[in-house]
C-alpha positions as CSV (number, residue, x, y, z in Angstrom):
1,X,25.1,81.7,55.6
2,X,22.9,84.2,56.9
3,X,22.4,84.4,60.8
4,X,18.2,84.4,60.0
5,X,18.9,81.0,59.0
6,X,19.9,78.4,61.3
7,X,20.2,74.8,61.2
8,X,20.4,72.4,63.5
9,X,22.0,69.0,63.6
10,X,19.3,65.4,64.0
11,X,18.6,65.3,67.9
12,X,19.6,61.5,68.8
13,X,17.3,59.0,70.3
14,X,16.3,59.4,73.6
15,X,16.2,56.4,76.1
16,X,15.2,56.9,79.6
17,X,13.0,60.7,79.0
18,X,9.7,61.2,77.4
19,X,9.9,64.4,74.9
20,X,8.6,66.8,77.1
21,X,10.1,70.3,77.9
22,X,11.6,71.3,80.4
23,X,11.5,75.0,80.6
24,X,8.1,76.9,81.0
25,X,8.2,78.4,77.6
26,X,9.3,75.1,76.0
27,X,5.8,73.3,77.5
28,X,3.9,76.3,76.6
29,X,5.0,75.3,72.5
30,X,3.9,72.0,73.3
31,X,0.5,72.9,74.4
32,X,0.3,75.1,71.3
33,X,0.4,72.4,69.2
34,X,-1.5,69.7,71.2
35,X,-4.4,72.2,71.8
36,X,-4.5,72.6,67.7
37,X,-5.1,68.6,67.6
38,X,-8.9,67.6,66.9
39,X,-7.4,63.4,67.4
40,X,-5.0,62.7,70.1
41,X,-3.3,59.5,68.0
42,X,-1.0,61.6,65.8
43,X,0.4,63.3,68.6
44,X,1.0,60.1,70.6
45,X,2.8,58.7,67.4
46,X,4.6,62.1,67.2
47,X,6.3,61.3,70.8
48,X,7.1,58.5,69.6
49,X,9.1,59.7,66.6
50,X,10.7,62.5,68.2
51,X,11.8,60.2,71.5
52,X,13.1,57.7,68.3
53,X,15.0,60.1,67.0
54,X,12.9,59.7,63.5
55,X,13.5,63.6,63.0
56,X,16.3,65.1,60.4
57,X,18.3,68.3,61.0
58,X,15.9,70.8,61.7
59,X,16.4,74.7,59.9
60,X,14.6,77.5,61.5
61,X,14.6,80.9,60.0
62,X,11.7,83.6,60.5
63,X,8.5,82.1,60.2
64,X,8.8,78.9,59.2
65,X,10.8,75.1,60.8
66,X,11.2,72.4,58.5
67,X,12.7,69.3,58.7
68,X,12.1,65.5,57.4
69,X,10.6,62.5,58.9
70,X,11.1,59.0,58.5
71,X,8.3,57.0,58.8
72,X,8.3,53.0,58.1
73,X,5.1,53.6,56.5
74,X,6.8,55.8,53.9
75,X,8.7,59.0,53.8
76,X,11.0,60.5,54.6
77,X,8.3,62.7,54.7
78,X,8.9,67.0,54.6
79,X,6.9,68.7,57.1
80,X,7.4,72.2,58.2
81,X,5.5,74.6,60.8
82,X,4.4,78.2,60.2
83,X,4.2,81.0,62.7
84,X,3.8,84.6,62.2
85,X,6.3,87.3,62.6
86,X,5.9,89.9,65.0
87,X,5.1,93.4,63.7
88,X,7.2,96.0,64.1
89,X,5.1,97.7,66.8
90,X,5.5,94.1,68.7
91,X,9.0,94.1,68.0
92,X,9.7,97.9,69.1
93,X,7.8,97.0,72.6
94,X,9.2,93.6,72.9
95,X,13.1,95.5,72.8
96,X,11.7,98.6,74.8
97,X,10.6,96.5,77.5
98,X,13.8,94.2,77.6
99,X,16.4,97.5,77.4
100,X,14.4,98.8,80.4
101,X,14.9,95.9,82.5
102,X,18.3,95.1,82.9
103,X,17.0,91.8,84.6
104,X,15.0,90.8,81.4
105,X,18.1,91.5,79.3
106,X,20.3,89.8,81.7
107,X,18.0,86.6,82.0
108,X,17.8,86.8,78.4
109,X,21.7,86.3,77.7
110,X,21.1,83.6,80.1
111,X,19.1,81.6,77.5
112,X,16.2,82.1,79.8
113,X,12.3,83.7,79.0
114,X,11.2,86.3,81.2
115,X,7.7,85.3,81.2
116,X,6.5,89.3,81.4
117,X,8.6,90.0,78.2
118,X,7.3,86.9,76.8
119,X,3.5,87.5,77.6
120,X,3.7,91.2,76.4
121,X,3.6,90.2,72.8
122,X,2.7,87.2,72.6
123,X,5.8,85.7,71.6
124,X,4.9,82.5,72.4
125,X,2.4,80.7,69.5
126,X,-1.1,80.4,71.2
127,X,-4.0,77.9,70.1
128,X,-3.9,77.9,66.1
129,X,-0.9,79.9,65.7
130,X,1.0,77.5,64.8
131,X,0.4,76.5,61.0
132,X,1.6,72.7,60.3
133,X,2.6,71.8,57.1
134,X,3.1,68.1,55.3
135,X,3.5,66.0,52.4
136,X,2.6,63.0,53.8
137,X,-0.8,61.2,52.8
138,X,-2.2,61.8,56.0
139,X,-5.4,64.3,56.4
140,X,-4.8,64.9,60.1
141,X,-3.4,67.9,61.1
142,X,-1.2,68.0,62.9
143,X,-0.1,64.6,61.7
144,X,2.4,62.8,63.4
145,X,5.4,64.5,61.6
146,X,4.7,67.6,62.3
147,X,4.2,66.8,65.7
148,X,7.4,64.9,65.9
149,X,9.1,67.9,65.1
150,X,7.1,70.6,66.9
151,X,8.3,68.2,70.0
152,X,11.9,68.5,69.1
153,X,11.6,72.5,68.7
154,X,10.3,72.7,72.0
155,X,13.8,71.2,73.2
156,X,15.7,73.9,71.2
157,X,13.9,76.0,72.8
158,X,14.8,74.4,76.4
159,X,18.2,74.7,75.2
160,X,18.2,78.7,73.5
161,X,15.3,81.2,73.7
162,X,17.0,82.8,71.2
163,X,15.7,80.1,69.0
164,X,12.1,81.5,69.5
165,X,12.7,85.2,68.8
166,X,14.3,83.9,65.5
167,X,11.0,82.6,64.9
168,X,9.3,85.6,65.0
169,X,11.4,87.3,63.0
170,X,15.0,88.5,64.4
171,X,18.1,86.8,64.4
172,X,20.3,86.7,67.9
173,X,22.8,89.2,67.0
174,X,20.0,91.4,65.7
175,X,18.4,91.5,69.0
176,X,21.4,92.3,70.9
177,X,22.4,95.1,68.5
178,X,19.2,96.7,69.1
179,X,19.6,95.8,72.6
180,X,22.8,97.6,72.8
181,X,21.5,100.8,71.2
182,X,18.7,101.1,73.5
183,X,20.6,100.8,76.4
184,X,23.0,103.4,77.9
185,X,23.9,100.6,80.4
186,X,25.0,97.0,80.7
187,X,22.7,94.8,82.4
188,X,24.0,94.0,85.7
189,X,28.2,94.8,85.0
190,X,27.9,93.0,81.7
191,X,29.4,94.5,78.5
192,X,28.6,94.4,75.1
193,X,31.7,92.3,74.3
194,X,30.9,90.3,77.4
195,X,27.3,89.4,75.9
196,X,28.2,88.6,72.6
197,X,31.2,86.3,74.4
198,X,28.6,84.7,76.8
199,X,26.4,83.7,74.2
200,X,26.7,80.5,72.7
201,X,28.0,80.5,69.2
202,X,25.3,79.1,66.6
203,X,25.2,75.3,65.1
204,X,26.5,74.9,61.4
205,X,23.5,76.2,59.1
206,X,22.3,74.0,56.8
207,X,23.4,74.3,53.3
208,X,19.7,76.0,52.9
209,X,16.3,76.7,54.3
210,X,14.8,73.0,52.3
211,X,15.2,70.3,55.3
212,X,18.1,67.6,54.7
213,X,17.0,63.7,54.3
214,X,19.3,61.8,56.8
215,X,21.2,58.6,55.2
């Protein structure tokens, strides 16, 4: 399975912690999608879900998440979100600036966001960037599955930044190769080997980019 494809297993319920991010870049996906909502019911609902656990495996790949949602009402329903790719002009810049800051580079294989390399770009979604997508009969948008699992990609991204950059376009190992090349230096004593050691190894993809019911 391609490395621009990546799936990730059902997050369980959650008992005892509202679905909120943690990290700054993880709240600043949240507000993206909040700030997008004309009614604040669907997203109330879609903490709901995601905190329930109502969300399936969840495949990201360039562009475009997409998972299923059970609802009692129906479903499971397929919902999906949308954001653009970076250019390559954003992408050259985004890599320039990393490979000249070995403490961007080295917060990167950290799992963590620089917030200058983050803000040069715009690599995080800003208000209606994000494109929600569902075949539910609601007429909301965002409707409380796609905010569900815009919730539960905000704790992906908690958990791997790398997650976003995907997003947008590149896979991990991508990155790092290009990385590498622009560098004539490890950031701060680490090797390539060491990097590619350090960071985490991916979760099984899913058998393909159309979301998995659970049973």
């Amino acid at each position: 399975m391609s490395e621009r494809v990546r799936g990730f297993p059902a997050f369980p319920a959650r008992a005892g912690r509202g679905p909120f991010a943690r990290s700054w870049w993880g709240r600043a996906w949240q507000r993206a999608m909040e700030d997008t909502a004309l009614d604040r019911r669907p997203l109330r609902r879609g903490r709901q879900f995601a905190a329930a656990g109502l969300v399936g495996p969840i495949a990201v790949g360039p562009g475009r998440i997409a998972a299923t949602v059970e609802d009692a009402d129906g479903g499971p329903y397929r919902t999906a979100l949308r954001l653009a790719e970076l250019s390559t002009a954003d992408w050259n810049r985004l890599l320039g600036r990393a490979a000249d800051r070995a403490a961007h580079l080295a917060a990167l294989l950290d799992r963590e966001l620089p917030p200058e390399l983050a803000d040069d770009v715009g690599l995080l979604p800003g208000l209606g960037d994000l494109d929600p997508e569902c075949d539910c009969p609601g007429w909301e948008l965002p409707c409380r599955h796609a905010a569900a699992l815009s919730l539960q990609v905000s704790w992906l991204l908690d958990a791997d930044p790398f997650v976003l950059l995907l997003m947008r376009g590149r896979a991990e190992r991508e990155v790092l190769d290009e990385l590498g090349r622009r560098t004539s230096r490890p950031p701060e004593g680490v090797s390539a080997a060491q990097a590619y050691a350090r960071a985490r190894p991916p979760l099984p993809d899913l058998a393909a980019f159309t979301p998995v019911p659970r049973r």
